[in-house]
N, C-alpha and C positions, 0 to 999 in steps of 0.2 A: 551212257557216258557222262562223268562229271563235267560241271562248267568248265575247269582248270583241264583240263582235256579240250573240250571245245573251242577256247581261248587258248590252248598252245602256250599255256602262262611256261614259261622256262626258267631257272633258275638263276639270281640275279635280281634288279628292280624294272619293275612293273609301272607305267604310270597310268593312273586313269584320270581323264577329261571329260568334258561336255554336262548334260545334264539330269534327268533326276534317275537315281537309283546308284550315286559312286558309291556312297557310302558302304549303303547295302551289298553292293559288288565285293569292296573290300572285304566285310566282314564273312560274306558266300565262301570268296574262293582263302580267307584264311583257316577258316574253321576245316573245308574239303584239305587242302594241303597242310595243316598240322598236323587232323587226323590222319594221316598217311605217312606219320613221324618225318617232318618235316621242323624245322623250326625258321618260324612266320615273323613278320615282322609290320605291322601297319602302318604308315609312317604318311604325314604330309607335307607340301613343301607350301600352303598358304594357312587356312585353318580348316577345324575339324575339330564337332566335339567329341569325348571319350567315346571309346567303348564301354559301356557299364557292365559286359560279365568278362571282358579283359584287364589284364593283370597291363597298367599302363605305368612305364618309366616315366621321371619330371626331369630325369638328370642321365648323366651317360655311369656314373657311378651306378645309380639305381637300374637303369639297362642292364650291364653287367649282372647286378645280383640276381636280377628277374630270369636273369636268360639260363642263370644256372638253375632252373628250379621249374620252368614252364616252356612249351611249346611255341606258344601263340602270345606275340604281345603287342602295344601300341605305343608311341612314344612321343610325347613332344613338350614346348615350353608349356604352362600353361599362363593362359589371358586372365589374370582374376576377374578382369573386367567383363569381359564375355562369358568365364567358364570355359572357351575352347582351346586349343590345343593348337601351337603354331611350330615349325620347323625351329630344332633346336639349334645350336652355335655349334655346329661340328660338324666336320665334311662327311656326305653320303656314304663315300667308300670306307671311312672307318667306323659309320652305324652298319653297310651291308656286310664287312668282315665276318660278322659273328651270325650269319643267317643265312640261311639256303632260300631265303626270297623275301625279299622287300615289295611291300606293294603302297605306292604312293598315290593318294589324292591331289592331283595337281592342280586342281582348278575350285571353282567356286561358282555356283549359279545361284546363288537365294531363292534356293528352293525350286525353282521352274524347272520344267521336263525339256527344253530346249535352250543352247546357247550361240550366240556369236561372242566373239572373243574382240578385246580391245588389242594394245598394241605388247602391253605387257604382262599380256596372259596369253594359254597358261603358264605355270613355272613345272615345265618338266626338269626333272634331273638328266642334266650330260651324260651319266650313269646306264639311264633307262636300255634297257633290249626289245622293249616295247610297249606302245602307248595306245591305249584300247579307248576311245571314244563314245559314252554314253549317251544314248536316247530315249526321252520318254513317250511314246507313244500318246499317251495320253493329252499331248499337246495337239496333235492332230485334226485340225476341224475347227478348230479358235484363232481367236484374234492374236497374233504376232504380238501386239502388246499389253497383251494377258500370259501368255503362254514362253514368251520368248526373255533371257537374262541379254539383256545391251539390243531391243528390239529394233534400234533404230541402225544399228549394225549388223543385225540381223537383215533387216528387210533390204538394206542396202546391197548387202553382199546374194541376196536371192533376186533384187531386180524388183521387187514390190512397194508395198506402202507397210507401214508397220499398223493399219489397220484391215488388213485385207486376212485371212487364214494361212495358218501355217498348214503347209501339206507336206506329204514325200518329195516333193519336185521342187519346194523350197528348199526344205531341210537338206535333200542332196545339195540345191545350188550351196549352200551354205559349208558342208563339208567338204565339197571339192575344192571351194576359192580357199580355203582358210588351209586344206594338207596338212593337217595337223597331228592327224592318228595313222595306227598303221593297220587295224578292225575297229568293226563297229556292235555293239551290244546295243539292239535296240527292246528297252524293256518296257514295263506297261501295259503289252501287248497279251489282255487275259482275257481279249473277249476275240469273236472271230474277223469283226472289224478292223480291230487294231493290226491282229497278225494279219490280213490282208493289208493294210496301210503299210506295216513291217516290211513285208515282202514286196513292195511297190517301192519303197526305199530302198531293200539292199539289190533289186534289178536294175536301178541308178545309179550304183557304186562300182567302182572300180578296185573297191579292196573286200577282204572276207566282213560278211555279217553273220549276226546270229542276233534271235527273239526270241521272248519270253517275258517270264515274270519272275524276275527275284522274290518278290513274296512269297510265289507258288512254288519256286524252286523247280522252275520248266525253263525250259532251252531247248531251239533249233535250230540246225543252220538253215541260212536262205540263200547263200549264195549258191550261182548258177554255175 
């Protein structure tokens, strides 16, 4: 079964949160759902750099031409300064009009495989049908302020020190106080360790998970 199967992606916008592997999530299930003649739409609402084998709009004009001509596109202002790519000046509903699925990057971790969230993050879209929360396993066994984006929010909201390890029992504390998502994609998880840590995670959860590794293009459910 494809990802966009396993994640129940529906038609509409998509938000993805937390930390490492959004991107690579986004680009997974755009490529699985355009090839299934769909037309995709990548889109973020903080930053994100391009796609480089997507055909990306800078303008809603340019949207438009692209859409008549390709499947799969991504969209945003661009940062000269950064090179990245930020939400453009125009309301959601009239970028998702023209797409059988919008899937948004709404958050930002600098990189790390784990997040706690301040007060004005993430920026989901009002829009959204659902908000799928990413984990990287790979943070699992290290120090919270190695491994963790706002550590000291992190350890906070887990009951710890932000020098102590991030495990499933954190991580859980940290997605339950925060409710932020409505599943969890925990990725990373390519060795047998990790997917044991995976599944020690999503047996703490109250919502659907699923593991794997975007890389390797594997996925499983682990909820009970």
């Amino acid at each position: 079964m494809k990802l966009s199967s396993l994640l129940e992606i529906s038609p509409g916008v998509t938000a993805v949160i937390g930390g490492g592997g959004k991107t690579t999530l986004l680009w997974t299930l755009g490529q699985e759902l355009s090839g299934n003649g769909h037309c995709v739409l990548l889109y973020t609402t903080t930053k994100i750099l391009p796609f480089p084998d997507i055909p990306c709009a800078k303008s809603l004009a340019e949207l438009e031409e692209l859409r008549e001509r390709h499947r799969l596109l991504c969209a945003g202002t661009m940062l000269p300064e950064t090179g990245k790519l930020t939400a453009m000046d125009a309301p959601m509903e009239r970028l998702a009009s023209g797409f059988d699925y919008v899937l948004v990057e709404a958050d930002g971790a600098a990189r790390r495989p784990l997040k706690a969230h301040a007060a004005h993050e993430p920026v989901i879209p009002p829009e959204a049908n659902q908000t799928i929360c990413v984990v990287g396993a790979s943070g699992f066994g290290r120090s919270i302020s190695e491994v963790a984006h706002r550590p000291d929010r992190y350890a906070l909201l887990a009951g710890v020190r932000a020098d102590d390890a991030a495990t499933p029992e954190t991580e859980a504390a940290v997605l339950k106080a925060e409710a932020l998502h409505d599943r969890v994609y925990i990725n990373q998880a390519e060795t047998a360790s990790r997917m044991a840590d995976a599944r020690a995670l999503a047996a703490l959860l109250d919502c659907p998970a699923l593991a794997g590794s975007l890389q390797k293009g594997e996925c499983v459910s682990c909820s009970l």
